[in-house]
C-alpha positions in Angstrom: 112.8 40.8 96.8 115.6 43.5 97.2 118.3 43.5 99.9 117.9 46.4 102.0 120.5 48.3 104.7 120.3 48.1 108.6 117.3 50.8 110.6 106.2 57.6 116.0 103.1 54.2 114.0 105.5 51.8 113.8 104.7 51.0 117.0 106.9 48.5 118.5 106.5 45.9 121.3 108.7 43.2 122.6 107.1 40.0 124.1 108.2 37.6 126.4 107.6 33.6 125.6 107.5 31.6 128.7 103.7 30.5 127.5 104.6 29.7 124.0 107.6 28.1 125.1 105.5 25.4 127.3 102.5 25.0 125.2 105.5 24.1 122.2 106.4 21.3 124.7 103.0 19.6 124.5 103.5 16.5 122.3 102.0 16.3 119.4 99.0 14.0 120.3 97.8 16.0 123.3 97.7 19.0 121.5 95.3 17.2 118.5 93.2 15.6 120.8 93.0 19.4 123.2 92.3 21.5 119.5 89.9 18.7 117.7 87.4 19.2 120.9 87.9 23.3 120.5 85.1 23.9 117.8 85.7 27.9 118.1 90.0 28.0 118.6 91.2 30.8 120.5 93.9 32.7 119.6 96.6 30.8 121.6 95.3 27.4 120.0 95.6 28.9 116.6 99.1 30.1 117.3 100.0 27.1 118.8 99.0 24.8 116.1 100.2 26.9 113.6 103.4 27.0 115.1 103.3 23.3 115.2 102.2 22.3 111.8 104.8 24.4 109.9 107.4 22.3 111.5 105.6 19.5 111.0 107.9 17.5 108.2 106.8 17.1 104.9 106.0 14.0 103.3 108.0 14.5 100.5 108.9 16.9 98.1 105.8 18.6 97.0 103.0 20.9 98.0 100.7 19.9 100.7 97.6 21.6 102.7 96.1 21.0 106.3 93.1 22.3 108.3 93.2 23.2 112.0 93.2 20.9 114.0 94.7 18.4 112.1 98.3 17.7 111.9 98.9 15.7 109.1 99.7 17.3 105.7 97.6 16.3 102.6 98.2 16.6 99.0 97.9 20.3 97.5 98.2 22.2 94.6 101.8 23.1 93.0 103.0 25.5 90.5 106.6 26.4 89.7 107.5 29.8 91.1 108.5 32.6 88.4 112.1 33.2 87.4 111.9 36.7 88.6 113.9 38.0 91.7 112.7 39.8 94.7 115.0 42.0 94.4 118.1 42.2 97.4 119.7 46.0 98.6 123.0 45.0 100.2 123.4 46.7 103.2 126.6 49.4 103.8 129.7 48.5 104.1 129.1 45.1 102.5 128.8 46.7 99.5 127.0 49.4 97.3 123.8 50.7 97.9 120.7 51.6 95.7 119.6 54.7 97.3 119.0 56.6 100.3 116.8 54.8 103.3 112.7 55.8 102.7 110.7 57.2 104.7 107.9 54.5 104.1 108.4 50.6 105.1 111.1 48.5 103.4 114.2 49.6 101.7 116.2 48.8 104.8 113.7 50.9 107.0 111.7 48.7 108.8 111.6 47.0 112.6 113.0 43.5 113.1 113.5 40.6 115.7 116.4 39.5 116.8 117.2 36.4 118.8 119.4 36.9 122.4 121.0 33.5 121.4 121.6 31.2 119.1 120.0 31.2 115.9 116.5 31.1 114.9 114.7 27.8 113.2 111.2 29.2 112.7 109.4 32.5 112.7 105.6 33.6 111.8 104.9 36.6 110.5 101.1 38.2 111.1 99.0 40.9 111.8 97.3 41.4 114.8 94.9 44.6 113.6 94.4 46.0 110.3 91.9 49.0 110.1 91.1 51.1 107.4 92.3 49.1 104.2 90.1 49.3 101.2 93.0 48.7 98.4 96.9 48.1 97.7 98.3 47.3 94.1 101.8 46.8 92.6 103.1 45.9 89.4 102.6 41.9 89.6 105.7 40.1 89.3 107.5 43.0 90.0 106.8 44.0 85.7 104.3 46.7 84.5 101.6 49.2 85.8 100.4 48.6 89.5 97.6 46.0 89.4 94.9 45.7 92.1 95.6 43.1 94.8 99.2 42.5 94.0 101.5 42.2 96.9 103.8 40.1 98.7 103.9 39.1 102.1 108.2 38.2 103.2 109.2 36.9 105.7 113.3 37.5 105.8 116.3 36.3 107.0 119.5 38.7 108.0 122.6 38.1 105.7 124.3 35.7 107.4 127.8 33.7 106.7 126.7 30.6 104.2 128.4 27.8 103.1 126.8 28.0 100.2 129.8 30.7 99.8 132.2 28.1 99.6 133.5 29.1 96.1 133.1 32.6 96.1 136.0 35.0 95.6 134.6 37.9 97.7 135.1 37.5 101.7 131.6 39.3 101.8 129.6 36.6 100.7 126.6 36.3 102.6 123.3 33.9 102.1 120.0 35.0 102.3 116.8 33.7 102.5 113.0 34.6 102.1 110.0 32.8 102.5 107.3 34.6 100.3 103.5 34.6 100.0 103.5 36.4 96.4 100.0 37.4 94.8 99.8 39.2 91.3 96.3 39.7 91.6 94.8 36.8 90.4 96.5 34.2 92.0 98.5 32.9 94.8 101.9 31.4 95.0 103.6 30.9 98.7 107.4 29.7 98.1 111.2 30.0 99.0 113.6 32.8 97.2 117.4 32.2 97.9 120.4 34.7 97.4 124.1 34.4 97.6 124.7 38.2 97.8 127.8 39.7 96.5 128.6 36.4 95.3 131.1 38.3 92.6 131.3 34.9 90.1 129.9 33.4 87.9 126.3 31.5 89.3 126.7 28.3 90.6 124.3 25.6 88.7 121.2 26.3 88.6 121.3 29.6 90.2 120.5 33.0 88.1 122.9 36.1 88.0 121.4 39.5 89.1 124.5 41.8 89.0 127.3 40.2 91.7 124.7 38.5 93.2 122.7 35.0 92.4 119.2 33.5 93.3 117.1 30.7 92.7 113.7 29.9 93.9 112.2 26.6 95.8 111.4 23.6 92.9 108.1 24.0 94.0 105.2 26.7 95.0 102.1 25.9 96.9 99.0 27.4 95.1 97.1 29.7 97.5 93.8 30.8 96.4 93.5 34.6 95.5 93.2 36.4 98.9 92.2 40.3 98.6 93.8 43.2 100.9 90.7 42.8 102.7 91.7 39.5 104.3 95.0 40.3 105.2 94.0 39.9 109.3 93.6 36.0 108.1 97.1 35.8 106.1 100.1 34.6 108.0 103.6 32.6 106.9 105.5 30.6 108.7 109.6 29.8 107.8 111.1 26.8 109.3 114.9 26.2 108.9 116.3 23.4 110.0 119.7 21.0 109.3 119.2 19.5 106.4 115.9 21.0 105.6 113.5 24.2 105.1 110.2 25.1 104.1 107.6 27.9 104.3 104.0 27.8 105.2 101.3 30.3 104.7 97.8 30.7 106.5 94.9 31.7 105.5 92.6 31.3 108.5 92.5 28.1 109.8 94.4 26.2 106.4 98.1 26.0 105.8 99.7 25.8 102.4 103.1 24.5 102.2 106.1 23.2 100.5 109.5 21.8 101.6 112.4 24.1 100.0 115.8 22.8 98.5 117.7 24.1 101.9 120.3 25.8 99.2 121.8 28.5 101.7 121.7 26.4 104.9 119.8 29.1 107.0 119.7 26.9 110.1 123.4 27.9 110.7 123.1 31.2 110.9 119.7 33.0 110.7 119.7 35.9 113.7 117.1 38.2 112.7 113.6 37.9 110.9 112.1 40.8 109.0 108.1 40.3 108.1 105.9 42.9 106.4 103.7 43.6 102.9 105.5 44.5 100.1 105.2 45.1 96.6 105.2 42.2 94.5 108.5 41.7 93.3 111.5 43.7 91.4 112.0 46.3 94.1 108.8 48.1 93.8 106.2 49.4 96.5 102.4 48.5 97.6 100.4 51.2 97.9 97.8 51.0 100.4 94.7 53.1 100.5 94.5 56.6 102.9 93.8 55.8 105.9 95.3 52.3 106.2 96.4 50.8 109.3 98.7 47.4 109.9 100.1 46.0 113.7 102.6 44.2 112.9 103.7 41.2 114.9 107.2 38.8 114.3 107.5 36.0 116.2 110.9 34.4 116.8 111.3 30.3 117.9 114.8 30.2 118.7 115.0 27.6 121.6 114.6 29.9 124.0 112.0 32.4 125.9 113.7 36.2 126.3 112.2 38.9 124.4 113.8 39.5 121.3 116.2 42.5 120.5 114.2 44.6 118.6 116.7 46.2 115.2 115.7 49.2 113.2 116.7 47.1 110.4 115.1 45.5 107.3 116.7 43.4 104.0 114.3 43.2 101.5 114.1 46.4 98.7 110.4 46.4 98.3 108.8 48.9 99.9 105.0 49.7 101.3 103.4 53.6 101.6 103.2 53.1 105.2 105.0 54.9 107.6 105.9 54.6 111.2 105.3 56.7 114.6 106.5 56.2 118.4 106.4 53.1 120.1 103.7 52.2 122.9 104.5 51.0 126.2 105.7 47.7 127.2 104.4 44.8 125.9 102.9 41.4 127.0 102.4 37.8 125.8 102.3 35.8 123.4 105.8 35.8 122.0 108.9 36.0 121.8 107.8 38.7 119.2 108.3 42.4 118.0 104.7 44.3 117.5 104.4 47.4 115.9 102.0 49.5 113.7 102.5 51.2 110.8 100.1 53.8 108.3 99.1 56.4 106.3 99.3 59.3 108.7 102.8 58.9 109.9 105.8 60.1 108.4 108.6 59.1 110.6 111.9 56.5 110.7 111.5 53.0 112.2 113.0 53.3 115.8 113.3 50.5 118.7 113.0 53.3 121.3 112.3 57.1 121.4 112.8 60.0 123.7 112.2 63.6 123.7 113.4 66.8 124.3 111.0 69.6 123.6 109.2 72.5 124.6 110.9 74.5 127.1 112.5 71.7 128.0 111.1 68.8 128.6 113.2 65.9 128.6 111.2 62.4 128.0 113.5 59.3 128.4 114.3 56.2 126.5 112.5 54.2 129.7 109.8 56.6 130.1 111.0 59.4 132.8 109.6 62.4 132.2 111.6 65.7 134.4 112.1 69.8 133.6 115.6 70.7 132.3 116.2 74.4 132.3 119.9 75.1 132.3 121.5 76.3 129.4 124.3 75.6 127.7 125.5 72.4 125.5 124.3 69.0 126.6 124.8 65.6 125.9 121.4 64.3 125.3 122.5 60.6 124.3 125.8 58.7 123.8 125.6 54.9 122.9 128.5 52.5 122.5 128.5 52.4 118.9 129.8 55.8 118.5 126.2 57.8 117.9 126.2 60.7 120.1 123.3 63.8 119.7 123.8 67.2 121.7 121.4 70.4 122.1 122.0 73.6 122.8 119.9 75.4 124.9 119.4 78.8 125.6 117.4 81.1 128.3 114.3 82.2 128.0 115.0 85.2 129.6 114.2 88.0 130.0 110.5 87.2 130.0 110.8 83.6 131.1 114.8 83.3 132.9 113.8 80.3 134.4 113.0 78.7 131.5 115.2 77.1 128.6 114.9 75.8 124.8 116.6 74.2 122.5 118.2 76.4 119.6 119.9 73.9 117.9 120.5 70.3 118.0 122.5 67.6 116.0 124.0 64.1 115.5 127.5 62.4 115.2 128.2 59.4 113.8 132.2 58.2 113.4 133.0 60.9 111.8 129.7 62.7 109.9 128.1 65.5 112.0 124.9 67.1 111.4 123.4 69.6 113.3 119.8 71.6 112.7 119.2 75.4 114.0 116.8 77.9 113.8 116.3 79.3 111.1 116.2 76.7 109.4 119.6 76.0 109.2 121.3 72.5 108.0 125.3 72.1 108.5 126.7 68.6 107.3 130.4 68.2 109.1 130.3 71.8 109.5 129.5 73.5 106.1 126.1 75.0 105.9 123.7 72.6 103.3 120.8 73.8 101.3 118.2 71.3 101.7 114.8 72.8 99.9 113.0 69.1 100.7 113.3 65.4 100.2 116.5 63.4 101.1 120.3 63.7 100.9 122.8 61.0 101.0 125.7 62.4 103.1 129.1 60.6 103.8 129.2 57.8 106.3 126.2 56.5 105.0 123.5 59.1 106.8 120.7 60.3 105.1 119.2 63.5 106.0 115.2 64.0 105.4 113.3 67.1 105.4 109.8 67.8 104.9 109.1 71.0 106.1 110.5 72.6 108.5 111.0 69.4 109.9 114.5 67.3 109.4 115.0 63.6 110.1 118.9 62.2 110.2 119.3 58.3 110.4 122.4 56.4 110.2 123.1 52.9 108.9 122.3 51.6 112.2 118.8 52.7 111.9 120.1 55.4 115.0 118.0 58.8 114.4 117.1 62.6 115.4 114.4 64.2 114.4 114.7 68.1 114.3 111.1 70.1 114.6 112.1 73.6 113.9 110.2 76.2 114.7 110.0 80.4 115.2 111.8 79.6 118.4 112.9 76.7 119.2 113.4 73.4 118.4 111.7 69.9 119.2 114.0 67.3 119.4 113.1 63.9 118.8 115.8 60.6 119.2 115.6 57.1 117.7 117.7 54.0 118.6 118.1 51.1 116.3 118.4 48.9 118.7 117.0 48.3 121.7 117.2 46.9 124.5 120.7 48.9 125.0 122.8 51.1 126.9 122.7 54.6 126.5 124.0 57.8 128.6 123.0 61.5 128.6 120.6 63.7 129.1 117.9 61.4 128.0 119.4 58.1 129.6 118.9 55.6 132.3 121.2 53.4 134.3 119.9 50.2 133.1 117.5 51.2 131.7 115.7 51.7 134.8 113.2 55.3 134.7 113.7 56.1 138.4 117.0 56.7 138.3 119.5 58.8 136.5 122.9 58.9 136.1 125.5 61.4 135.9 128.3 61.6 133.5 131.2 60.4 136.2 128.4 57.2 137.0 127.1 58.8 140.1 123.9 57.1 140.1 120.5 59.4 141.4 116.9 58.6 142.3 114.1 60.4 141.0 113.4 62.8 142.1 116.6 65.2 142.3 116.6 68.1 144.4 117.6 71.3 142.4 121.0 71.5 143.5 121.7 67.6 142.6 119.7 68.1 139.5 121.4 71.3 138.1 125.0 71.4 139.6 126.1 67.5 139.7 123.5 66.2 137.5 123.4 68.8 134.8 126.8 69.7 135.0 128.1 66.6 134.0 127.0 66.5 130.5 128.2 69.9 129.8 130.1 69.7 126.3 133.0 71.7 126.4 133.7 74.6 124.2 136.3 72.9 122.6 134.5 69.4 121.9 130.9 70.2 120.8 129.8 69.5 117.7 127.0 72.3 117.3 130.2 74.8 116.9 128.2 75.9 113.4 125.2 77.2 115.5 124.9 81.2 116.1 125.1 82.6 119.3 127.3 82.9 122.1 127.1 79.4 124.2 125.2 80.1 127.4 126.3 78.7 130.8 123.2 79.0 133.2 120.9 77.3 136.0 117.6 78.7 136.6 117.5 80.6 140.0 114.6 78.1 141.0 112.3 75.7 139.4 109.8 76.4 137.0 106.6 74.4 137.0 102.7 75.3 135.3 101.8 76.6 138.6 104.3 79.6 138.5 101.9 81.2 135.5 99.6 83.8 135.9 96.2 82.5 136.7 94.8 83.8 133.7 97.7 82.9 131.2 97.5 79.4 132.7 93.9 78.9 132.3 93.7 80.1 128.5 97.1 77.8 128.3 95.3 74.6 129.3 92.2 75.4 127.5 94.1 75.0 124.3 95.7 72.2 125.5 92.5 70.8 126.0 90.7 71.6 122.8 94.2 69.7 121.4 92.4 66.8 123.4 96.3 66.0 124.8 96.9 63.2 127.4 96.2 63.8 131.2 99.5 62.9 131.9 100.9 65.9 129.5 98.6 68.8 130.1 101.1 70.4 132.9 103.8 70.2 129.8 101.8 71.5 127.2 100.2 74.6 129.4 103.4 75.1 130.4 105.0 75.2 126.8 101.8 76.9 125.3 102.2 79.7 127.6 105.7 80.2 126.7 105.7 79.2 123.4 102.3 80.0 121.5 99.6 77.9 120.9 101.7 75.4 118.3 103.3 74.4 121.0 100.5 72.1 121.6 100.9 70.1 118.5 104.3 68.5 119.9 102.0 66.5 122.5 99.7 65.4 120.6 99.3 61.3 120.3 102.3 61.0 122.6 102.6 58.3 124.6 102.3 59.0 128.6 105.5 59.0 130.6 106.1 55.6 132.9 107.0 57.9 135.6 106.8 61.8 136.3 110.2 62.8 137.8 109.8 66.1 138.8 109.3 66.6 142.2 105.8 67.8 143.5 105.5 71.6 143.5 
């Protein structure tokens, strides 16, 4: 299935696995004798002899079948998997790319694990809610007009160094591998699909050319019976790399299907991340779900140890799904070490591994969930990370009605050397020039892509890194994505490791919440002033504005009445507890659309404002 480039539901939760990792230590006649007397499994017995079977060694080559609780492979079904590829989107700079990033799942925009250490030797991909799906069809085999019930479930390695390389001419050669549950609506096939990408020769033996790549598939594919979009709570695979062997396992309840692959890349050396999600079956094409369809997403990782996994904004396969993703959800617990997120029908934003917010007039939601008032105005950095993305707003006063009060009037995004900044208006400048963008996407240098729908712009860069830009009468709604995360960023919208009851200022002057006014605005604040003569929203209109509010600004400083009909809309919006001062706040400043910008956000972890 296609390569695909590095990346509010996808939701997205990362999981420790100190349980998992001790239950995986049980030997291997405990744990039959503990599941044979479980006549009704729970989940952790399920996931623990699932996890165990698929590494279970095969017999031989072939295709074999077992029922929970047995471990002990019996003789299955086999069929020889199809010539046709899943077809691979190498990811920038290794080479050229087949189109901007989606919007939807897949393509390169999806959420992936990746292990703290060493390299991963088995991962499970499953779902652990699906709501709402009637339908999904694709063109089965990736050839001809969508069919009902075809779809492929791919579970994917990273491109990693192979040396299965060995003879190639191109320094870029990486291996890939991905362990498929395919289903052209009739029937079932779960096997292995191997890729020497940018391979630039001629095919090794046995091997099939697809451009300056090759593939081949496993010799053999375990027969799975026909399993409707309506089971897809019951499906899960399982890929096991080891030395000197691989295979890939799929569930359907409580039976595995399996086969032993041919090992042809040598994953076990150097698989670090694991993409898993439904695609379209084959050739690079998408699965489109019914409206109103719901998946949570979980990727487990077994990598020999028990930290969470770094979550990546990152996927490798080109097929693609209609889903979408949203913000993540708080933290996360057991079992694990996995990545959980969601994804649907009613979401329409990039995959991110964290998310904060700048919006309204302003409020400033953190990476780690501190929520505080920001009402200077001026240019800010709202977040720098190591890897050279940096996003800055400008902000003006809202005076004279509201002096005390600020919004953002324009916002945008470096990466390297490709700037973009959104302002009211809309306006859309790429590295400066002003850039008619009507709707849909634009490739710009560097490897950005710049979405708008609306009056609404998203930017993402080949990291999966992201702003998106909500533009309206009067100011703008800024949203940020990371593409990785756990990591270190600083701004505006930034924690000192991470932590949401402190925050630090430019010079590393460390602050716990809350800050007094002076701290907040005149140390604090002042800090991540850009310069005239270093910020990157030059293109934006206006004079740049250097001012503090003469004292703080909180819902209770409304009129009575304005604050009351406020709220009440607020209300009628049926927004979070935890946001109603925000959203009277902005509603009363703003206009009732205000309102909208809270709606199905996530609460803060911590209110840093300091109590009126």
């Amino acid at each position: 299935m296609r390569l695909s480039s590095p990346t509010r539901t996808t939701r997205y939760r990362v999981l420790s696995a100190v349980t998992m990792a001790a239950l995986l230590l049980v030997s291997t006649g405990a744990a039959q004798a503990s599941a044979a007397i479980d006549a009704q499994p729970t989940m952790a017995a399920q996931q623990t002899w699932q996890t165990r079977i698929s590494q279970l060694a095969r017999p031989a080559k072939g295709c074999y079948q077992a029922t929970y609780p047995d471990l002990a492979w019996q003789d299955s079904a086999c069929a020889t998997p199809s010539r046709n590829p899943m077809v691979p989107r190498p990811a920038l700079p290794m080479g050229p790319r087949t189109g901007p990033r989606p919007m939807v799942v897949g393509n390169g925009d999806d959420l992936s694990a990746k292990a703290p250490s060493g390299f991963i030797f088995n991962a499970i991909g499953s779902f652990d809610n699906v709501s709402g799906v009637t339908s999904v069809s694709s063109p089965p085999n990736g050839v001809g007009a969508p069919v009902a019930n075809a779809y492929s479930l791919q579970l994917n390695t990273d491109f990693f160094v192979s040396t299965a390389c060995a003879a190639s001419p191109d320094p870029n050669c990486r291996g890939w591998e991905q362990f498929i549950y395919a289903q052209d609506g009739t029937t079932g096939l779960s096997f292995i699909q191997y890729w020497l990408i940018f391979y630039s020769a001629p095919c090794p033996a046995g091997w099939f050319t697809y451009g300056i790549h090759c593939y081949r598939n496993s010799p053999f594919g375990a027969v799975v019976p026909m399993q409707p979009i309506t089971n897809l709570a019951n499906l899960r695979v399982s890929g096991t790399a080891n030395p000197g062997s691989d295979s890939v396992t799929t569930f359907v309840g409580l039976t595995a299907y399996t086969i032993a692959g041919g090992n042809y890349v040598n994953a076990a050396a150097g698989w670090k991340i694991a993409e898993f999600n439904v695609f379209g079956d084959g050739g690079g094409f998408q699965a489109n779900f019914n409206p109103g369809a719901s998946l949570t997403v979980r990727t487990r990782i077994n990598y020999g140890g028990t930290a969470a996994p770094i979550c990546v904004a990152q996927g490798f396969t080109g097929e693609t799904n209609n889903l979408s993703f949203g913000s993540p959800p708080p933290a996360a617990g057991p079992p694990g070490p996995a990545i959980v997120f969601t994804e649907n029908t009613t979401n329409s934003s990039t995959a991110n591994c964290a998310y904060a917010t700048a919006i309204g007039d302003t409020h400033q939601h953190t990476f780690s969930g501190l929520s505080y008032d920001f009402q200077a105005s001026g240019d800010f950095v709202e977040a720098r990370t190591g890897t050279g993305f940096q996003v800055e707003s400008r902000k003006v006063s809202g005076a004279p009605n509201w002096p005390n009060a600020s919004v953002n009037s324009c916002v945008g995004t470096r990466t390297g050397s490709t700037s973009v900044v959104v302002a009211l208006g809309p306006k859309l400048y790429v590295n400066g020039n002003l850039t008619n963008l009507t709707s849909g996407q634009l490739a710009v240098p560097g490897g950005v892509v710049v979405n708008r729908s609306g009056n609404t712009y998203t930017v993402v860069n080949e990291a999966g890194d992201s702003i998106k830009a909500q533009v309206n009468p009067t100011h703008v709604d800024l949203s940020v994505g990371l593409g990785t995360w756990p990591t270190t960023v600083r701004g505006l919208l930034g924690n000192p490791n991470n932590d949401a009851s402190k925050l630090e200022a430019a010079d590393g002057t460390v602050f716990n919440v809350p800050l007094s006014f002076h701290d907040l605005y005149n140390v604090y604040g002042k800090s991540w002033r850009v310069p005239p003569t270093s910020t990157l929203l030059a293109p934006c209109s206006g004079q740049v504005q250097n001012g503090t509010p003469s004292r703080p600004f909180f819902v209770n400083d409304l009129p009575q009445d304005l604050r009351q009909q406020a709220q009440a809309v607020c209300v009628r919006a049926e927004i979070h507890q935890a946001w109603l001062d925000n959203c009277t706040l902005d509603v009363a400043v703003l206009g009732e659309r205000a309102a909208q910008a809270y709606v199905g956000a996530t609460p803060p972890v911590l209110d840093g404002n300091p109590r009126q």
